[in-house]
LOSE-297312 format. One record per residue (C-alpha): residue in three letters; x, y, z. Coordinates in nm, 3 decimals. Example, Ala and Ser with C-alpha at 12.3 -4.5 7.8 and 13.67 -1.06 7.14 Angstrom:
# residues 2
PT   rest         x         y         z
PT    Ala     1.230    -0.450     0.780
PT    Ser     1.367    -0.106     0.714
This chain:
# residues 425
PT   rest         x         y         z
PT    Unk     3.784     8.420    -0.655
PT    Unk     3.798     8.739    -0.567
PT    Unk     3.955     8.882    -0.856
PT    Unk     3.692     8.755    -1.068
PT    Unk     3.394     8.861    -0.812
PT    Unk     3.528     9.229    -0.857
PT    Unk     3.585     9.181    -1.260
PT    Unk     3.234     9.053    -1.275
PT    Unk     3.034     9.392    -1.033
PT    Unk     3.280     9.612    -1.228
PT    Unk     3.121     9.536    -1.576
PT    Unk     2.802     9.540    -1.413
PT    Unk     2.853     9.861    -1.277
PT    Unk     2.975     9.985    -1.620
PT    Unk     2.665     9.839    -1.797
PT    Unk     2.423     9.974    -1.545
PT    Unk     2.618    10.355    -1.626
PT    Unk     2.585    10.272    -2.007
PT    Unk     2.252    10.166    -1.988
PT    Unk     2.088    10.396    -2.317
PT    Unk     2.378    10.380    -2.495
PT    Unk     2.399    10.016    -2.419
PT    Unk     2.050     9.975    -2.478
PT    Unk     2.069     9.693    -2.242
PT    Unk     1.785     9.746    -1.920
PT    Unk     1.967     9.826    -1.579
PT    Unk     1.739     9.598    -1.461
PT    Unk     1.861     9.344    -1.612
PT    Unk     2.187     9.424    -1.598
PT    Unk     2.148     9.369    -1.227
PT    Unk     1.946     9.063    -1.238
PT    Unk     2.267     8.929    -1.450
PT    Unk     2.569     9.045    -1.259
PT    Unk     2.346     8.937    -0.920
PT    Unk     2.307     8.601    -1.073
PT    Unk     2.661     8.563    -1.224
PT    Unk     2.835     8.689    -0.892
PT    Unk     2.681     8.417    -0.673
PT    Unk     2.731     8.123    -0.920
PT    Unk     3.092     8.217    -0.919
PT    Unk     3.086     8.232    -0.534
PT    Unk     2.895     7.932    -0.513
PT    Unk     3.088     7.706    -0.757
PT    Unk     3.472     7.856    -0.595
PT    Unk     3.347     7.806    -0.274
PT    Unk     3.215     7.467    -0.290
PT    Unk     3.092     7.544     0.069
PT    Unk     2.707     7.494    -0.004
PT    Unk     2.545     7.481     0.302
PT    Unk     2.725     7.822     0.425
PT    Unk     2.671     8.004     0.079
PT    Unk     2.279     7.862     0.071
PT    Unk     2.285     8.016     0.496
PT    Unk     2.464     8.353     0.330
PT    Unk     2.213     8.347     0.051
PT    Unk     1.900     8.318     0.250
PT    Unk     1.999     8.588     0.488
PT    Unk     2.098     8.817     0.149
PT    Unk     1.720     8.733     0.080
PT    Unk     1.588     8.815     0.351
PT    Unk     1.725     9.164     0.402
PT    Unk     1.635     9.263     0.023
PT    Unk     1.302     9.154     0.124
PT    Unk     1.250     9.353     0.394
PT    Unk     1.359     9.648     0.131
PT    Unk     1.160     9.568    -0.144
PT    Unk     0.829     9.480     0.042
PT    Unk     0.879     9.805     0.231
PT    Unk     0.946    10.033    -0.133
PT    Unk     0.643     9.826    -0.254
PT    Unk     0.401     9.900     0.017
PT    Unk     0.532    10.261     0.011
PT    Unk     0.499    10.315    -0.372
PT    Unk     0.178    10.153    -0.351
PT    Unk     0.040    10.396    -0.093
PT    Unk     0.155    10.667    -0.308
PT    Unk     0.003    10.538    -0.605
PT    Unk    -0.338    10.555    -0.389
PT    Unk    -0.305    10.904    -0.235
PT    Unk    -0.251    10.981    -0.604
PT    Unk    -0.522    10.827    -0.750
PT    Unk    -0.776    11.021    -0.488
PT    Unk    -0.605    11.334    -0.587
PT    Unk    -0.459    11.364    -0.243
PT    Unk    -0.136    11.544    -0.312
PT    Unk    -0.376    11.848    -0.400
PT    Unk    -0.394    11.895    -0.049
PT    Unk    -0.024    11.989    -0.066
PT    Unk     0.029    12.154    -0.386
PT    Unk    -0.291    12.373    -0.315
PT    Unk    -0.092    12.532    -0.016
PT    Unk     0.195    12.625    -0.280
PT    Unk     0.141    12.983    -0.360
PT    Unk     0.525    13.089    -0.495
PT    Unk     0.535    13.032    -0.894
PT    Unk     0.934    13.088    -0.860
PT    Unk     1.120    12.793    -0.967
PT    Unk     1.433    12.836    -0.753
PT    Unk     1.166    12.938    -0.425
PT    Unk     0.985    12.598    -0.530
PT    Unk     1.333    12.408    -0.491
PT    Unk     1.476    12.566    -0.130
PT    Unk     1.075    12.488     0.014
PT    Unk     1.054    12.148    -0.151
PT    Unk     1.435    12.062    -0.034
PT    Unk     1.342    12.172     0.356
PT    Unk     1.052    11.977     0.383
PT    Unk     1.214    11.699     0.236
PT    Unk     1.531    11.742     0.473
PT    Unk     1.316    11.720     0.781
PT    Unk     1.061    11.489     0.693
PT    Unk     1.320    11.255     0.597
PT    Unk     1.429    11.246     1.001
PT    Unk     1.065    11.209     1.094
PT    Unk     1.025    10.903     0.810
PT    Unk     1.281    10.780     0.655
PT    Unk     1.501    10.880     0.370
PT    Unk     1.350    10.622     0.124
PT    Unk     1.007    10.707     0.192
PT    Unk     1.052    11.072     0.180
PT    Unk     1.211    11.039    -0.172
PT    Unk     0.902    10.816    -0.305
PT    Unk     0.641    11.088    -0.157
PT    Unk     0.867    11.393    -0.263
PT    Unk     0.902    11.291    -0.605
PT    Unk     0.544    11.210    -0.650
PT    Unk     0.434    11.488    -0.514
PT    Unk     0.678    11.741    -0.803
PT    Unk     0.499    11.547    -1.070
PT    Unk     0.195    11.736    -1.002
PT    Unk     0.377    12.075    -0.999
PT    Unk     0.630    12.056    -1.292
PT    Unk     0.533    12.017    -1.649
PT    Unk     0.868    11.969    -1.809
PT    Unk     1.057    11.654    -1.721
PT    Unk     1.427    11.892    -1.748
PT    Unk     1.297    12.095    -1.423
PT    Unk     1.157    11.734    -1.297
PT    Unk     1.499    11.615    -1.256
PT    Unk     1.641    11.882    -1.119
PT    Unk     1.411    11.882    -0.867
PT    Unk     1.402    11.495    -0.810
PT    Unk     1.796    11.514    -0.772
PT    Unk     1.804    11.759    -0.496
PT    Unk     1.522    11.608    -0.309
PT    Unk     1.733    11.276    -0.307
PT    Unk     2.051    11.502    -0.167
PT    Unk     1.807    11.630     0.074
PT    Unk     1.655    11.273     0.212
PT    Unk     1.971    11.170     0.277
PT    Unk     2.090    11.463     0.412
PT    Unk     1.802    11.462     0.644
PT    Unk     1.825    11.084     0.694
PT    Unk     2.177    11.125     0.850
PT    Unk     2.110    11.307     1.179
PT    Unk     1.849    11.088     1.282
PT    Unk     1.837    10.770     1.450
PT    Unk     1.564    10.654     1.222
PT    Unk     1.634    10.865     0.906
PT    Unk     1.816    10.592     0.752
PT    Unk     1.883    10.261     0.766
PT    Unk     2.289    10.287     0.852
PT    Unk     2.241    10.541     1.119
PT    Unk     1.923    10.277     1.287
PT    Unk     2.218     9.996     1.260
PT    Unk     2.468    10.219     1.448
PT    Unk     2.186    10.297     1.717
PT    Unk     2.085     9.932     1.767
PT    Unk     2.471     9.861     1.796
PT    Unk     2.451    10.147     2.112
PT    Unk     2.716    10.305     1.907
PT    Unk     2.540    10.625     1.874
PT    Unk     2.219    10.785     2.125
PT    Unk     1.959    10.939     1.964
PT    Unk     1.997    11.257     2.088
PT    Unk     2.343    11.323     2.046
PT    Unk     2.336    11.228     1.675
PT    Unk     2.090    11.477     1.596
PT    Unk     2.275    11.748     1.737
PT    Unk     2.611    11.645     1.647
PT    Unk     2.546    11.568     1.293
PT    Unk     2.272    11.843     1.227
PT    Unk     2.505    12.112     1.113
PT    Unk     2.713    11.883     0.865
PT    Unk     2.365    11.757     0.728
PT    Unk     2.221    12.114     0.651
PT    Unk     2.580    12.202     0.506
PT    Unk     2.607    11.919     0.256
PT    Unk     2.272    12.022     0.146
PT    Unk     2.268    12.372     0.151
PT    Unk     2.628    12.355    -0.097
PT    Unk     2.445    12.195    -0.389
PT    Unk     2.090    12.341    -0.325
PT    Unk     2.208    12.705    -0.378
PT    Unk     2.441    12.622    -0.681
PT    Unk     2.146    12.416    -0.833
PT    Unk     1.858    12.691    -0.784
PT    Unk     2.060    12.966    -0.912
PT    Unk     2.043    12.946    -1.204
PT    Unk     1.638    12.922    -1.177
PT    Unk     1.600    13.229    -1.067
PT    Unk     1.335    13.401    -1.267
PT    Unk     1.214    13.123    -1.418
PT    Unk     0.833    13.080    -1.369
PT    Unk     0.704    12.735    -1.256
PT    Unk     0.554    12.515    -1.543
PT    Unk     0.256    12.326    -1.420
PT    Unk     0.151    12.007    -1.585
PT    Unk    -0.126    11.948    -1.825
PT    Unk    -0.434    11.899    -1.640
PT    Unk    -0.537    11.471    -1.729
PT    Unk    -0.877    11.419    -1.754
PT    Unk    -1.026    11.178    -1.525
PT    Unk    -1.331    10.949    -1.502
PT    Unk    -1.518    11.070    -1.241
PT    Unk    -1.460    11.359    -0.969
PT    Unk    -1.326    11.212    -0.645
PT    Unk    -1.532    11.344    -0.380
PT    Unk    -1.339    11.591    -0.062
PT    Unk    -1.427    11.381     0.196
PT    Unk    -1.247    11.079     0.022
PT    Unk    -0.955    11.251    -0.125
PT    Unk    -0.852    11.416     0.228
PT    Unk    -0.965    11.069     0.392
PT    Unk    -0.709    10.897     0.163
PT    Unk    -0.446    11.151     0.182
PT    Unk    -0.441    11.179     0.561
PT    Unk    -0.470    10.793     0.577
PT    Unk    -0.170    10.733     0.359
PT    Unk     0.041    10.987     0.543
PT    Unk    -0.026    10.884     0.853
PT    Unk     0.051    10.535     0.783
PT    Unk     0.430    10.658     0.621
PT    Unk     0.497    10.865     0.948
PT    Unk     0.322    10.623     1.208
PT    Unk     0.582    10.349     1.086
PT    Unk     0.867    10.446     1.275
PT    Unk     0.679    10.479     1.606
PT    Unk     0.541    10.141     1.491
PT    Unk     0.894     9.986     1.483
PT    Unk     1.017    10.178     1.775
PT    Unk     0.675    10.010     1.995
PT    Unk     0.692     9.692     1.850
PT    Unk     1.081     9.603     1.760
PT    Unk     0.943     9.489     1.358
PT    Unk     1.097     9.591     1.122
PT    Unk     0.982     9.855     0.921
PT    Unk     0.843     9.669     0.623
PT    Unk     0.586     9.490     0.870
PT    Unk     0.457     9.841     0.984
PT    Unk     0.430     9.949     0.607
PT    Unk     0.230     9.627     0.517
PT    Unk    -0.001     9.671     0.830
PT    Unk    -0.065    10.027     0.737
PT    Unk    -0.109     9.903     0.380
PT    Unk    -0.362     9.665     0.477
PT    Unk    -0.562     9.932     0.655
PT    Unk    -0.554    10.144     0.377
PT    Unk    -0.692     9.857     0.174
PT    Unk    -0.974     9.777     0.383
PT    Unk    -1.116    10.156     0.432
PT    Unk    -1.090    10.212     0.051
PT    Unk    -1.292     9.928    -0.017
PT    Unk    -1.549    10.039     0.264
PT    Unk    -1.560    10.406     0.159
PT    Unk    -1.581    10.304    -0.244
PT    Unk    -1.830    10.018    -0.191
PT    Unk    -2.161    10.129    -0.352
PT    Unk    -1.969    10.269    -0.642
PT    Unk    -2.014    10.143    -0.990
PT    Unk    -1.710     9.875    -1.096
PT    Unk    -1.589    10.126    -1.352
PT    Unk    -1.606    10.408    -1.129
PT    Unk    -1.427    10.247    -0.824
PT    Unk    -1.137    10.012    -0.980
PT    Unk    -0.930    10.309    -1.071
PT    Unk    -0.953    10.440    -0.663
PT    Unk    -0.881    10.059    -0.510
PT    Unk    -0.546     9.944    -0.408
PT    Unk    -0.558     9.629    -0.652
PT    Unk    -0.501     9.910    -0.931
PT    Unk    -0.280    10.114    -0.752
PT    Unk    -0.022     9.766    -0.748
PT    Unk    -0.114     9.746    -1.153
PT    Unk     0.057    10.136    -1.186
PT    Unk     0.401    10.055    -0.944
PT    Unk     0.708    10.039    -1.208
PT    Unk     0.838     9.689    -1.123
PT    Unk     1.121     9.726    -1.324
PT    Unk     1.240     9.932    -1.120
PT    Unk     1.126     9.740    -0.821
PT    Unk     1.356     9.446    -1.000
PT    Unk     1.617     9.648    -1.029
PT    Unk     1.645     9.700    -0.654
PT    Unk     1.634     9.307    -0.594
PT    Unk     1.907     9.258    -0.827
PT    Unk     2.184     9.544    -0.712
PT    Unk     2.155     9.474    -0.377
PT    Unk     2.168     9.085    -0.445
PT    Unk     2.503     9.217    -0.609
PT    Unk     2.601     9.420    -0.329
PT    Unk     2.544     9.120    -0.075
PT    Unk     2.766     8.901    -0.246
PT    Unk     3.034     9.110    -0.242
PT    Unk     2.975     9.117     0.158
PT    Unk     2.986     8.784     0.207
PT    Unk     3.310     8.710     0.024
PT    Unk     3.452     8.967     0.279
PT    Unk     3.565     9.208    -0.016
PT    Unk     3.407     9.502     0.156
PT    Unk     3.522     9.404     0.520
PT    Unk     3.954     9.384     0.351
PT    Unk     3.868     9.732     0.146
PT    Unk     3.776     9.883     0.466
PT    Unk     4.005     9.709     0.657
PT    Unk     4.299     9.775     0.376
PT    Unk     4.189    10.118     0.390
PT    Unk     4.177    10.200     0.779
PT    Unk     4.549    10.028     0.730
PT    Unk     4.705    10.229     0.432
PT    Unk     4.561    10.563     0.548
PT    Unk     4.632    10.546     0.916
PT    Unk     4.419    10.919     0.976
PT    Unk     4.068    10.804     1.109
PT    Unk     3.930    11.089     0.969
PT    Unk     4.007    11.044     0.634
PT    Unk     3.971    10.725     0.660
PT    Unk     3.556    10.742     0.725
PT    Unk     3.542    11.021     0.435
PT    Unk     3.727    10.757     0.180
PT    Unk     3.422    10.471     0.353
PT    Unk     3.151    10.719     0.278
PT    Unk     3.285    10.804    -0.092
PT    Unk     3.291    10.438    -0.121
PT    Unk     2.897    10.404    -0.033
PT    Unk     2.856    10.608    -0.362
PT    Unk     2.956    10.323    -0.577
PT    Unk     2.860    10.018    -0.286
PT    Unk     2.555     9.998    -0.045
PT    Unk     2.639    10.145     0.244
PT    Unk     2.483     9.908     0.504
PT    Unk     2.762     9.642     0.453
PT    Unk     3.031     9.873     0.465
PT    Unk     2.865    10.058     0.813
PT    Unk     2.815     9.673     0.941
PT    Unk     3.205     9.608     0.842
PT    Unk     3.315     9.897     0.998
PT    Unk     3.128     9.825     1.319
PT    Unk     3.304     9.521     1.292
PT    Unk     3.656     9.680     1.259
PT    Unk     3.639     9.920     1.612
PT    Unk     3.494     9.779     1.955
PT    Unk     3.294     9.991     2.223
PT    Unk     3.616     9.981     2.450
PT    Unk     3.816    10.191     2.246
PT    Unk     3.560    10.369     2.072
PT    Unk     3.261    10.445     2.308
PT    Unk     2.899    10.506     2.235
PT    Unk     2.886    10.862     2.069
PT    Unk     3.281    10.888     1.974
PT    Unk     3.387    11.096     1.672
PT    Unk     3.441    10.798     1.451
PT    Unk     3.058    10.718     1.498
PT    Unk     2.896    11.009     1.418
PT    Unk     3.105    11.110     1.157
PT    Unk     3.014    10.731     0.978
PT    Unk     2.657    10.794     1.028
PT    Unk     2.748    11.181     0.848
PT    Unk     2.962    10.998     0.584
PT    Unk     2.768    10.661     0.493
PT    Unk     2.450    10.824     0.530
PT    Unk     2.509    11.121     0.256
PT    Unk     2.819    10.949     0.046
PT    Unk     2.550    10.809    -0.123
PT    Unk     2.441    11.110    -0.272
PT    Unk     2.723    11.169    -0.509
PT    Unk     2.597    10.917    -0.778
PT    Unk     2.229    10.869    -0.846
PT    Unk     2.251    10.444    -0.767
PT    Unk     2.432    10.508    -0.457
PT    Unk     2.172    10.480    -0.174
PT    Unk     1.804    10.335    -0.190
PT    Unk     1.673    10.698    -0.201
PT    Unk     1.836    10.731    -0.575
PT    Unk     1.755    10.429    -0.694
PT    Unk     1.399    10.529    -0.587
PT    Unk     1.416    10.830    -0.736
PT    Unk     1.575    10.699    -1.066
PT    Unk     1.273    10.467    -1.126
PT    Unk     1.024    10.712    -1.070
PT    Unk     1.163    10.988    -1.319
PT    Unk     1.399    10.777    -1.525
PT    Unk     1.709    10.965    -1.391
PT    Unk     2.010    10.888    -1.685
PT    Unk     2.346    10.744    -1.456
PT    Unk     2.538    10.976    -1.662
PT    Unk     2.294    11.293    -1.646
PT    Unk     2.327    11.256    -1.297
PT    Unk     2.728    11.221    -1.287
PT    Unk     2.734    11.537    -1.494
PT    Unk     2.472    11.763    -1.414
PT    Unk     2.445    11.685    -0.984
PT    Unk     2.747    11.473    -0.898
PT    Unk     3.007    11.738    -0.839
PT    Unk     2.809    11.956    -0.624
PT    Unk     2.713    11.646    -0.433
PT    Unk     3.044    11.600    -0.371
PT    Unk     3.110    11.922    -0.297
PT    Unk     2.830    11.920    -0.017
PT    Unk     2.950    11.598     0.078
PT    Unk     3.323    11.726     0.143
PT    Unk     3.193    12.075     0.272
PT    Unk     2.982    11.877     0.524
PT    Unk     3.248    11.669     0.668
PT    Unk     3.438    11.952     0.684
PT    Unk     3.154    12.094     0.898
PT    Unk     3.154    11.829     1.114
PT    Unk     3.529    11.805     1.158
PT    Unk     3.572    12.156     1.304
PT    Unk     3.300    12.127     1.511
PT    Unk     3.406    11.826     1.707
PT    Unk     3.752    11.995     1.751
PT    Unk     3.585    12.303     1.866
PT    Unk     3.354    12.092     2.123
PT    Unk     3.670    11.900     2.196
């Protein structure tokens, strides 16, 4: 069964890489291989009521992801459609290309710790679409920001969701990750942000044709919205921390609010002149293909969970290497090709809080390692994938152009974090 599980995600894989030359949607790639690697499980197995328990809690965790990318996409769309992001780019003075990318890649670094690293992504990317005309400098940019969110993501408890999971699981404190981890997290993002923006320097930003629109969108509505929309991104991980939801609740809450003032504020307004503002269009302008493809690869990923083929790799690999170190810096080069939650939850699995206490080296260095591994190929955390839909990032543009640096920072980061401890130790 197993050989056949890993024949089936490894095609998959390959076909989501190939995808223009293919022709072939990723989307549906990942719709197939999601489809074809449970009906393999299922009919193997023969277990159904355990695969049907499995497959409802596989559900239920993409759920939480995809309703939380939707509400967050859709409150984008919004801020966007009120002209909000003006607010921001307004501010930008510099027409530098490589001074755009360092102030664009340390506001995405920290905001990512404040919100999370998906979020950040989604609001980063939309917001370089309003300052680059050309779609080469677009992906440039769009690629560092995603090195940057989860760069950022990884020294905070609720930067992303692997470094939340090792929190809950008391095997990290909140306070100790940040300044453990911080160092390593500016390093692996600092390495491929200056090899990236050197070769920009000089060039002259190239703002984007100016769209015409319907109708002028008064100031007191487009700062109303833009504030609004923020504040409901940043107010969700106080919300979770209060309440104990998860964060997909607090982004459907704040969605709802945003829905309801819109409506109030755009009521006397003409149909024409108000249905491009409201939230029902906003939904019409999300790219659910992309949203699809998110349902399928982590349906994917999930199976390969539940048929324990992530818990022997890790296990195999702790085993065969023997070094802890290198052992967690293999895990997080792993999380470039796998999601990293599973592997995180697998390794939690593999070491107990007696021998490994809350804040120990192998815990910080997974939440360095699983949190930024990700980075090295462009479908290797949520804040890629994100990222790819938006721009339409090409798998193999990616691997050439930004993966090696990534992996540079990645490795330069660890190394970071490795001296460090010894030093502290």
């Amino acid at each position: 069964m197993l050989i056949a599980i890993t024949a089936i995600f490894v095609i998959a894989y390959a076909a989501i890489a190939l995808e223009h030359p293919l022709g072939v949607s990723k989307s549906a790639s990942a719709l197939l291989a999601a489809g074809l690697l449970w009906t393999t499980y299922a009919v193997i197995s023969g277990d159904h009521a355990l695969i049907t328990r499995q497959l409802d809690e596989s559900v239920s965790s993409t759920a939480q992801i995809v309703f939380f990318l939707i509400g967050a996409m859709t409150i984008v769309e919004v801020i966007d459609a009120h002209d909000g992001f003006e607010v921001i780019t307004s501010l930008i003075r510099t027409t530098s290309q490589a001074r755009l990318m360092w102030l664009i890649s340390f506001v995405t670094f920290f905001l990512s710790a404040v919100l999370d690293n998906l979020t950040t992504t989604i609001v980063m990317v939309s917001l370089i679409r309003k300052l680059l005309g050309k779609r080469n400098d677009r992906l440039l940019f769009a690629s560092v920001i995603v090195i940057a969110a989860n760069a950022g993501g990884a020294w905070s408890v609720i930067g992303d969701v692997t470094t939340t999971m090792l929190w809950i699981g008391r095997r990290i404190s909140s306070l100790s990750i940040m300044w453990a981890v911080f160092p390593a997290s500016l390093v692996n993002l600092l390495v491929p942000l200056a090899a990236i923006s050197y070769p920009l320097r000089g060039r002259a930003i190239v703002p984007p044709q100016q769209e015409a629109t319907q109708q002028e969108v008064g100031l007191f509505e487009r700062n109303l919205m833009f504030y609004l929309g923020l504040g409901t991104l940043i107010a969700v991980p106080i919300f979770k921390a209060v309440t104990a939801l998860p964060p997909f609740m607090g982004i459907l809450f704040g969605l709802g609010i945003l829905w309801l003032v819109g409506e109030i504020v755009h009521r006397h307004k003409e149909e024409d002149e108000r249905r491009p503002l409201t939230l029902v269009h906003a939904l019409t302008q999300i790219d659910m293909s992309a949203v699809v493809f998110f349902i399928g690869i982590l349906l994917a990923v999930a199976s390969l969970e539940h048929t324990g083929l992530l818990a022997m790799l890790a296990k195999w690999l702790d085993a065969s290497v023997g070094r802890l170190d290198i052992t967690v810096i293999l895990l997080g080069l792993l999380s470039a090709i796998v999601d990293n939650v599973p592997l995180v939850a697998a390794t939690i699995g593999m070491y107990d809080l007696s021998g490994y206490p809350t804040d120990s080296f192998i815990w910080q260095f997974i939440a360095y390692c699983a949190g930024t591994g990700g980075s090295i190929l462009i479908i290797g955390s949520a804040a890629g994938i994100a990222a790819m839909g938006i721009e339409k990032i090409e798998f193999f543009w990616y691997a050439r152009r930004i993966a090696g640096l990534a992996l540079l920072g990645y490795l330069a980061g660890a190394l970071t974090y490795i001296v460090q401890h010894a030093l502290m130790h």
